[in-house]
C-alpha positions as CSV (number, residue, x, y, z in Angstrom):
1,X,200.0,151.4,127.4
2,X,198.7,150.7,130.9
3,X,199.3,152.5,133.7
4,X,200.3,150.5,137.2
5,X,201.0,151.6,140.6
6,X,203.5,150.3,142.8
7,X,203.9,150.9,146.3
8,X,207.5,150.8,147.2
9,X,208.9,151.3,150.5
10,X,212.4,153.1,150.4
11,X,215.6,152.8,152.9
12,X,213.7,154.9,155.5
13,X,211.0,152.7,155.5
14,X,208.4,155.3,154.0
15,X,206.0,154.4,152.0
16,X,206.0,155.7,148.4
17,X,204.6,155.7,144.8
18,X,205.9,154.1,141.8
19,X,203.8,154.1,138.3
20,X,205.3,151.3,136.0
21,X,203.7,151.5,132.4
22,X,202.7,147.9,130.7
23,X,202.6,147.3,127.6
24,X,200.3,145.3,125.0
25,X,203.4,144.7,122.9
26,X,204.9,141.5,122.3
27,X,208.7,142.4,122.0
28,X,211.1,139.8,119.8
29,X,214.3,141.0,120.5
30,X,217.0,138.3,121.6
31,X,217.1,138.8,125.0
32,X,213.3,139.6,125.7
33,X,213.1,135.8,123.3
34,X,215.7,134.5,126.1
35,X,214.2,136.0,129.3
36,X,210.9,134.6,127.9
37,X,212.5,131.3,127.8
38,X,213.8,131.2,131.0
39,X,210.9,132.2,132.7
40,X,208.4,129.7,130.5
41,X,210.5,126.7,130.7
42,X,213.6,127.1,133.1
43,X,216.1,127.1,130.0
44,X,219.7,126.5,131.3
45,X,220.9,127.6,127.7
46,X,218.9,131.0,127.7
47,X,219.8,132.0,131.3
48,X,223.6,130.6,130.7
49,X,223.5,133.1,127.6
50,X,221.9,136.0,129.9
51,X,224.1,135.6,132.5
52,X,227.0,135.4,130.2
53,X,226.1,139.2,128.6
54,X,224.6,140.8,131.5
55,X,227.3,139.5,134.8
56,X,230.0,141.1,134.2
57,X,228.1,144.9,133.6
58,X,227.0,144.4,137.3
């Protein structure tokens, strides 16, 4: 995995550190497939099935 830094700023408006790791791996799940999707092509379907699953958990 890679290691990333991200510099975040919080409520109080101080600056702090974040490390994200990135991966190499290609994930297939459904909703990585679907998130994919949306991002590549703007697929109504995809994001209407994502928005479906993952609305009302907010």
């Amino acid at each position: 995995m890679l290691g990333f830094t991200i510099k975040l700023v919080d409520e109080n408006e101080e600056p702090s550190k974040k490390t994200a790791l990135l991966s190499a791996e290609k994930r297939s799940d459904q909703w990585s497939m679907l998130l994919v999707s949306v991002a590549e092509t703007r697929d109504r379907h995809a994001f209407s099935q994502l928005f479906s699953h993952f609305a009302p958990l907010l």
